[in-house]
Structure formats: structure tokens, C-alpha cells
C-alpha positions as CSV (number, residue, x, y, z in Angstrom):
1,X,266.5,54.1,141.9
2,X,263.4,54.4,139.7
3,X,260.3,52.5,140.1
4,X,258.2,52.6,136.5
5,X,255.5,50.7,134.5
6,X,257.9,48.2,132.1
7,X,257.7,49.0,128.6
8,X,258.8,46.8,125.6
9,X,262.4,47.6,126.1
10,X,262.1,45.8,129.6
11,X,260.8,42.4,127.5
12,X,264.0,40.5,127.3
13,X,265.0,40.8,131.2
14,X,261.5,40.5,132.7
15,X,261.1,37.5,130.4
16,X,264.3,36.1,132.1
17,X,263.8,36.5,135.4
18,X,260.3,35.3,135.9
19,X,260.4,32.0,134.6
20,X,256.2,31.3,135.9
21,X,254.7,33.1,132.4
22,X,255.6,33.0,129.2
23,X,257.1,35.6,127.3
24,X,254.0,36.2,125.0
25,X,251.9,37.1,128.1
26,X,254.8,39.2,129.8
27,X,254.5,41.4,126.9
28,X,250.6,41.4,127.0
29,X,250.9,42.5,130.7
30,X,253.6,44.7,129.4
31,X,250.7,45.9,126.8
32,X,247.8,46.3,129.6
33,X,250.6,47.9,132.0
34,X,250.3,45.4,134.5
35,X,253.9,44.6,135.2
36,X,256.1,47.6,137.2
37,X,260.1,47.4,137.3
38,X,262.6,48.8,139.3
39,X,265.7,49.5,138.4
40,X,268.9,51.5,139.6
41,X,271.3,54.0,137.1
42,X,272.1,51.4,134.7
43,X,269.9,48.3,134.3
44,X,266.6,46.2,135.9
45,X,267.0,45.4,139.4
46,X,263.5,43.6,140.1
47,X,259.7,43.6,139.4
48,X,256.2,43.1,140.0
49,X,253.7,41.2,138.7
50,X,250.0,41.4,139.0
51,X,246.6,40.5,138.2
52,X,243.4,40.0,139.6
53,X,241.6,37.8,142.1
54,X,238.2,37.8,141.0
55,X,238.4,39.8,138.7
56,X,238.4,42.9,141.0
57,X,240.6,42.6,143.6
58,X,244.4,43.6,142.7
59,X,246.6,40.3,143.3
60,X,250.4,40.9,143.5
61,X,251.3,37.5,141.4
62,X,255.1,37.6,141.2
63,X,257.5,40.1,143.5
64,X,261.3,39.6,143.1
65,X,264.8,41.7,143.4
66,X,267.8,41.1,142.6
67,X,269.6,39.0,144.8
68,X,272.5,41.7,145.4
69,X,269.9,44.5,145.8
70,X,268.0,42.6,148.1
71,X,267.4,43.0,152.0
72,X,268.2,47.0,151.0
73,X,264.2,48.4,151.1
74,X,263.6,48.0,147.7
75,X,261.2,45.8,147.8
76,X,259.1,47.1,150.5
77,X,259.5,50.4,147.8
78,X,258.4,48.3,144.8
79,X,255.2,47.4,146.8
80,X,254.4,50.6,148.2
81,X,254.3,51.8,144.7
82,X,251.9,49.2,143.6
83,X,249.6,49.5,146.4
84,X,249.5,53.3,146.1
85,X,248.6,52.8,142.3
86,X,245.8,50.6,143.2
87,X,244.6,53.1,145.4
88,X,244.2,55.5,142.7
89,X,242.6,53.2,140.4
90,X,240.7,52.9,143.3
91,X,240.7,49.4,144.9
92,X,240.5,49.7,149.1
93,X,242.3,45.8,149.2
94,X,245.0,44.3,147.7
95,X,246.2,40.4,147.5
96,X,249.4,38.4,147.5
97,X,250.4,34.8,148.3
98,X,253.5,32.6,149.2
99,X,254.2,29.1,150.1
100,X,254.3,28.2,153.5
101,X,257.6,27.1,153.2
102,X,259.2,30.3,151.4
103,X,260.0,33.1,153.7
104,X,258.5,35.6,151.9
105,X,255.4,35.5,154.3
106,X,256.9,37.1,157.2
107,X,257.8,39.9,154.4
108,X,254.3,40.6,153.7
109,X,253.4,40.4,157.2
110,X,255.7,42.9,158.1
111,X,254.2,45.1,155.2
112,X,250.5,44.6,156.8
113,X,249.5,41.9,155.0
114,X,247.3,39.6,156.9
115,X,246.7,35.9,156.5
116,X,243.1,35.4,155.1
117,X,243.0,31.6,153.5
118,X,244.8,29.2,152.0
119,X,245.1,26.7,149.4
120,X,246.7,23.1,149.2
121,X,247.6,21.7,145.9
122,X,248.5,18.0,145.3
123,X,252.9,17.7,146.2
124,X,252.7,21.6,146.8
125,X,253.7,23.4,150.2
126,X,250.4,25.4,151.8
127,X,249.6,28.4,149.7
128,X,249.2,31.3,152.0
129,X,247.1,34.0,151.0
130,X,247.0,37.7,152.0
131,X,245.0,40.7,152.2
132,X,245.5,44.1,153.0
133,X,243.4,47.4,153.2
134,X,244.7,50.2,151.5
């Protein structure tokens, strides 16, 4: 398993599988290195998406694996990585969020992650969002 930066060749299957941006700011976040894949000995396997709250604070905007590869570790990998490359870009916190009603929350819990707000959109489960030190 290798967890990498995405480059231009990872375009087409990142623009598949996370259908929340559109293609033309995949591959600026592609660009600005701000998306990281993993992928086993023949093709993509998941990938991470971030940003940043504020401007400043690293926001994890988009996790996901492949549903075969999943429940295996990799994930918990994939974020490790992230957070340990925020660290050297030196950020001390890092963000996420779910919906209240996706069970991705007991996830980041379980990574450290700790409930610090939320937000409530109109015909929208609770957003959770989460912090951690780092």
C-alpha cells in the first residue's frame, strides 16, 4: 500500500469518487497538493481531501476508501499521514466534520478527535465538528 500526494494521473478516479467538488477544483487541489491518495499494487483505493478552516487551521474535508478495502486500517493510515504532514508544515490542530447521522464520527473519535461545535443547516442532519492536537 502507498499513501502519496495525487498527481494529474490520479484526476479521472478522484474526480469519480468524490462527487462534493467539481473536477476543475480537484485538479487545482491536485495543483496546490492538497488532495493525498492511497492506493494498493495496482490502482486508487481511497483519498483525502482538505482545506482550511479559517484559513489556518488544516480541515480534513472529504475521507473515503474503497468499500472492499475498508474496515482493514487504511484509513486510520490515510489520516495519520495527513496529520503528520500538517505537523511538518507546522500546524499543532487539525479539523474534520461528519453528520450526526453518518457513523463516521465514532471513527474520528476513536482517532482522538474530539467534539468542539456544530452546525445545523436547513433539512440537514447536525454537522459535527472536530478538533485534534497534533
Amino acid at each position: 500500500m502507498t499513501i502519496r500526494y495525487a498527481n494529474e494521473d490520479d484526476h479521472n478516479y478522484l474526480a469519480a469518487n468524490d462527487h462534493h467538488v467539481q473536477a476543475e477544483v480537484i485538479a487545482k487541489k491536485i495543483k496546490d497538493s492538497k488532495i493525498i491518495v492511497v492506493a494498493d499494487d495496482t490502482q486508487q483505493i481511497g483519498g483525502l481531501r482538505y482545506g482550511y478552516f479559517w484559513d489556518n487551521i488544516p480541515f480534513m474535508n472529504m475521507l473515503w476508501i474503497e468499500e472492499s478495502y475498508r474496515s482493514k486500517g487504511i484509513g486510520r493510515k490515510l489520516v495519520s499521514f495527513w496529520e503528520t504532514e500538517m505537523q511538518k508544515q507546522e500546524h499543532n490542530m487539525v479539523m474534520t466534520s461528519t453528520l450526526s447521522d453518518e457513523t463516521a464520527q465514532h471513527f474520528y473519535r476513536k482517532l482522538g478527535y474530539k467534539d468542539c461545535g456544530s452546525l445545523l443547516l436547513p433539512d440537514e442532519a447536525l454537522e459535527i465538528l472536530f478538533l485534534k492536537m497534533v
